[in-house]
N, CA, C and O atoms as CSV, one atom per row, in Angstrom:
chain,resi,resn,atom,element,x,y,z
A,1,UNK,N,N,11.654,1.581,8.100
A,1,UNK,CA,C,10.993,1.668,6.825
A,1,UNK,C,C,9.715,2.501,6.914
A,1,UNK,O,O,9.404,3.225,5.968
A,2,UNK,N,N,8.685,2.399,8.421
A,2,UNK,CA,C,7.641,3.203,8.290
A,2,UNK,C,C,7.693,4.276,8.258
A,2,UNK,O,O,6.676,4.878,7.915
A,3,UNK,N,N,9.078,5.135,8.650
A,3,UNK,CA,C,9.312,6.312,8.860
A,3,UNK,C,C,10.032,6.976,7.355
A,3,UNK,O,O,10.037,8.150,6.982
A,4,UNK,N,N,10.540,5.914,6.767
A,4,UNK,CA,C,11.399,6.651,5.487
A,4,UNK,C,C,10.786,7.363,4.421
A,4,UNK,O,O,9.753,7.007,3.854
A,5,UNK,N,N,11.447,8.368,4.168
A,5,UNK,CA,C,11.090,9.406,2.913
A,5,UNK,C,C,10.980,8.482,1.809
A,5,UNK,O,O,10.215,8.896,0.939
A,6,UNK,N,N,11.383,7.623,1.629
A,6,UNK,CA,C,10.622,7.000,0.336
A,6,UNK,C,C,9.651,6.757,0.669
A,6,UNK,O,O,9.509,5.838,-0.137
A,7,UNK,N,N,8.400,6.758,1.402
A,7,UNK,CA,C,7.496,6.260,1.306
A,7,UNK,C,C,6.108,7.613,2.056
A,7,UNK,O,O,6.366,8.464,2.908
A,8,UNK,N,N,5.241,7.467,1.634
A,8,UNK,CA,C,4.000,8.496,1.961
A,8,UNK,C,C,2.608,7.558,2.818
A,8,UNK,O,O,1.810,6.698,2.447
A,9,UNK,N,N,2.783,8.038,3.675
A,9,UNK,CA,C,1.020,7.772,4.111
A,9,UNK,C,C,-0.168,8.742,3.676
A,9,UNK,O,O,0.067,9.949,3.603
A,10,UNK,N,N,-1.197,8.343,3.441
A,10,UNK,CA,C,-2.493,8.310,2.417
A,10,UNK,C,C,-3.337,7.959,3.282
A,10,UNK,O,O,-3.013,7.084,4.085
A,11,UNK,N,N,-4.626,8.550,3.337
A,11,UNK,CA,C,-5.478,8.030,3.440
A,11,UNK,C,C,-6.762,7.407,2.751
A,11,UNK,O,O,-7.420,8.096,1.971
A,12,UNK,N,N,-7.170,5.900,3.086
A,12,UNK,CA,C,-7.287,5.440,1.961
A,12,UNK,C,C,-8.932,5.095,2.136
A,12,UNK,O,O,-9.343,4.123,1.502
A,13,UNK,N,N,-10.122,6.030,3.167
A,13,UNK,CA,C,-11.408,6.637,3.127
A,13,UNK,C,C,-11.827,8.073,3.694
A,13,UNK,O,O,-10.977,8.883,4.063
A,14,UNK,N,N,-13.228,8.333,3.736
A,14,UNK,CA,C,-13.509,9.491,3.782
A,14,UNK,C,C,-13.036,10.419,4.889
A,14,UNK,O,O,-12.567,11.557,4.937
A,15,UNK,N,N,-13.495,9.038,6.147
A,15,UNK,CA,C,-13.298,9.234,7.402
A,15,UNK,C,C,-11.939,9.260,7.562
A,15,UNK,O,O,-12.002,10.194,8.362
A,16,UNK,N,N,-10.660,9.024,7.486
A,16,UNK,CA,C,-9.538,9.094,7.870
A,16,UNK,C,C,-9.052,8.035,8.759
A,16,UNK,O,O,-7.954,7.999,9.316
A,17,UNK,N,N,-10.077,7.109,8.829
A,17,UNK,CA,C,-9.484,6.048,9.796
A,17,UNK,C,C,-8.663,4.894,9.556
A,17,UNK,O,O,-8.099,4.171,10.378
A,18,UNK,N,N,-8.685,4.819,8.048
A,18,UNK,CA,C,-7.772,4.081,7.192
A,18,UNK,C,C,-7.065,4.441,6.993
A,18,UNK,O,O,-7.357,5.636,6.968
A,19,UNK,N,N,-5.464,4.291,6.619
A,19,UNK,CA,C,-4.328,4.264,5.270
A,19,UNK,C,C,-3.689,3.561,5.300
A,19,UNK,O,O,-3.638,2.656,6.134
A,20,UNK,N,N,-2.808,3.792,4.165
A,20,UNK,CA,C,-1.899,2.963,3.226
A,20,UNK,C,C,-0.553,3.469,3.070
A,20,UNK,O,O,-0.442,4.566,2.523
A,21,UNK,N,N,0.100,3.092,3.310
A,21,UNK,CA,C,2.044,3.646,3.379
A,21,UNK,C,C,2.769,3.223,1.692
A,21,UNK,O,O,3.503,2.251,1.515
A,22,UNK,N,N,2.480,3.901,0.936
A,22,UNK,CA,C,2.543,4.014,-0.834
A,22,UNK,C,C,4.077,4.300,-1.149
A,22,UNK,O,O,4.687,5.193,-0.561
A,23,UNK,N,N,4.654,3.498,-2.100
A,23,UNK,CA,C,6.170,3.991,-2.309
A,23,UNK,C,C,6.100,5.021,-3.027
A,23,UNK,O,O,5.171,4.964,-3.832
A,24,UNK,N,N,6.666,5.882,-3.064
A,24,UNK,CA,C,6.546,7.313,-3.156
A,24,UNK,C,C,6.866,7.429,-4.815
A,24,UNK,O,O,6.482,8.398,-5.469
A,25,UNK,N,N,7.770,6.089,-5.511
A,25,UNK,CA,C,8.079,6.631,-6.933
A,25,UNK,C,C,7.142,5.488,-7.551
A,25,UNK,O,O,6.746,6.023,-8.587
A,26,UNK,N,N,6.618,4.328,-7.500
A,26,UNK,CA,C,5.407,3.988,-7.923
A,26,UNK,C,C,4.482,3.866,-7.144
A,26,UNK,O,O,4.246,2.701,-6.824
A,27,UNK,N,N,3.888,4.594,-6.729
A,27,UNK,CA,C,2.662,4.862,-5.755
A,27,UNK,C,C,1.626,3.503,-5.479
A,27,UNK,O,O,0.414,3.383,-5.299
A,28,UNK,N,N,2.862,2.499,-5.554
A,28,UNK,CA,C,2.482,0.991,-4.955
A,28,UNK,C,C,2.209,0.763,-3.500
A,28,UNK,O,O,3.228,0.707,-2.812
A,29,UNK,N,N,0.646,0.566,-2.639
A,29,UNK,CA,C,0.879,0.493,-1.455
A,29,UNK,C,C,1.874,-0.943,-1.140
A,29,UNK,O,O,2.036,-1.954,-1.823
A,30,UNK,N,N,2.578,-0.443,0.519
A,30,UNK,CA,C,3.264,-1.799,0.876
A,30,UNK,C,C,2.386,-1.911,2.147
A,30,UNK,O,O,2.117,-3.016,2.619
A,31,UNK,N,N,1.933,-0.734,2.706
A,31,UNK,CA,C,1.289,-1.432,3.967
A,31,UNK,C,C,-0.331,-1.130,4.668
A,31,UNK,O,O,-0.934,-1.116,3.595
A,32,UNK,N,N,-0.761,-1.034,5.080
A,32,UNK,CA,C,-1.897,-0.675,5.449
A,32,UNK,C,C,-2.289,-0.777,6.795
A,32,UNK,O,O,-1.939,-1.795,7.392
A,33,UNK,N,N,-3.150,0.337,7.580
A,33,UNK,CA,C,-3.176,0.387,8.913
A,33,UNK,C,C,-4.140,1.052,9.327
A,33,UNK,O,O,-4.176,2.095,8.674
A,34,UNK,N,N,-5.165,1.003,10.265
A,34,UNK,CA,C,-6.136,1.626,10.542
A,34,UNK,C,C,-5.520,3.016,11.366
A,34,UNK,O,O,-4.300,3.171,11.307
A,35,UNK,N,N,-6.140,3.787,11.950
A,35,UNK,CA,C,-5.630,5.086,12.688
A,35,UNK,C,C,-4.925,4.335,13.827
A,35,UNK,O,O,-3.725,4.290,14.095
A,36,UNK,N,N,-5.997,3.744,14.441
A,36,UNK,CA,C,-5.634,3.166,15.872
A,36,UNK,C,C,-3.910,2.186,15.408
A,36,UNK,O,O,-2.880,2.848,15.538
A,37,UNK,N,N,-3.858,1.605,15.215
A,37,UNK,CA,C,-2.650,0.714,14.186
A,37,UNK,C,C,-1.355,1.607,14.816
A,37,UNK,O,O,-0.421,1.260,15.539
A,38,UNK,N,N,-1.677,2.765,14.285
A,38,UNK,CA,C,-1.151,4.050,14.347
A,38,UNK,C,C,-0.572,4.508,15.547
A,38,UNK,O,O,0.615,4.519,15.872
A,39,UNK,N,N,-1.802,4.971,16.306
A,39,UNK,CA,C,-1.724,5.990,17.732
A,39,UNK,C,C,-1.040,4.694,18.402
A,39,UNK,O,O,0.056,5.030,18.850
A,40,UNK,N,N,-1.316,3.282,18.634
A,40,UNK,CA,C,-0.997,2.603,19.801
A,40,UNK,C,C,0.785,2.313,19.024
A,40,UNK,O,O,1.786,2.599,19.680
A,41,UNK,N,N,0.873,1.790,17.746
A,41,UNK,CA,C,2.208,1.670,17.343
A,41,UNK,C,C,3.216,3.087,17.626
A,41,UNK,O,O,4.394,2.762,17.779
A,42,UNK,N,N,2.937,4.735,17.730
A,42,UNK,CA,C,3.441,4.707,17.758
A,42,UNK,C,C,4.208,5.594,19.515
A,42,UNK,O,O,5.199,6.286,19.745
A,43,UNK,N,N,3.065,5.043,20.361
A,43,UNK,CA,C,3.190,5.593,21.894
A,43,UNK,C,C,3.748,4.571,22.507
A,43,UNK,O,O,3.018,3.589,22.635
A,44,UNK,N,N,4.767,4.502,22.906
A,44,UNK,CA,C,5.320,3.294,23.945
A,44,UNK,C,C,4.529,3.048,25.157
A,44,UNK,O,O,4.352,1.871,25.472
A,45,UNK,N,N,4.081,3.878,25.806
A,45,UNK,CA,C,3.201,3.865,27.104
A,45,UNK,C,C,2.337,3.417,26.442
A,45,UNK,O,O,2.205,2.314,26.973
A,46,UNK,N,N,1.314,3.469,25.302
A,46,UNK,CA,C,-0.040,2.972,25.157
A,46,UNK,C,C,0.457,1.583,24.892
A,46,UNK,O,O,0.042,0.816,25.761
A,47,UNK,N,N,1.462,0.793,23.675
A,47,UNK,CA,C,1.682,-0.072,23.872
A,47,UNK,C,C,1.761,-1.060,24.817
A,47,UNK,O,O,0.983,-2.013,24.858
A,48,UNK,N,N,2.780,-0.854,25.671
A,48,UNK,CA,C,2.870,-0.989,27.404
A,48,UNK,C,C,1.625,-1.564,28.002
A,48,UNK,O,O,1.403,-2.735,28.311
A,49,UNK,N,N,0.678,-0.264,28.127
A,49,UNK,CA,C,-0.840,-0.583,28.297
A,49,UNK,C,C,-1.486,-1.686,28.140
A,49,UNK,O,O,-2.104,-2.388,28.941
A,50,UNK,N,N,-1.169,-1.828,26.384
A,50,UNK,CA,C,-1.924,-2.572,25.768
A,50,UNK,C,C,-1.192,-4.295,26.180
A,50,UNK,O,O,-1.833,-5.320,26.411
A,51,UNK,N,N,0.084,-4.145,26.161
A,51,UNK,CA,C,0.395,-5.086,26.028
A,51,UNK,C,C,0.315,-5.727,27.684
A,51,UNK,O,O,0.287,-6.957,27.642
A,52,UNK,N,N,0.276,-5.226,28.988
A,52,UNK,CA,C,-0.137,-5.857,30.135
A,52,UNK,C,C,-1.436,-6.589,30.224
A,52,UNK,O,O,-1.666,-7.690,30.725
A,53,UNK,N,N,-2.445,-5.527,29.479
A,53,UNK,CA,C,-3.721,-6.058,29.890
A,53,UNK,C,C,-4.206,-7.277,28.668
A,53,UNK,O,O,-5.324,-7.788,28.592
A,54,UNK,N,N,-3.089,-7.541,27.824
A,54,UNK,CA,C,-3.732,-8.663,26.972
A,54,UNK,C,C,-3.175,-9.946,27.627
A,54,UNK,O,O,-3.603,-11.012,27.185
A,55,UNK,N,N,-2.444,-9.964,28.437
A,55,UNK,CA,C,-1.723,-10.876,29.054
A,55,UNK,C,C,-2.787,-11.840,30.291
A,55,UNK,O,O,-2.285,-12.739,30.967
């Protein structure tokens, strides 16, 4: 679903460190995510990372 053409990411301040994943035919957000949200969701190795050292 995060990847599908129905839907647009936005950013939703100045800085870019926010957005919002908006359905593309009523420009209703469904999700919201900071940048980071982002970079670690979508690197398997950073995940990985992340997910040893919270353990």
């Amino acid at each position: 679903m995060l990847t599908s053409m129905d839907f647009e990411w936005k950013k939703t301040d100045a800085q870019g460190t926010s957005f919002s994943l908006n359905d593309r035919e009523t420009g209703q957000p469904r999700f919201t995510a900071t940048r980071s949200d982002l970079v670690f969701g979508a690197n398997s190795q950073l995940q990985a990372a992340t997910a040893t050292s919270a353990s």
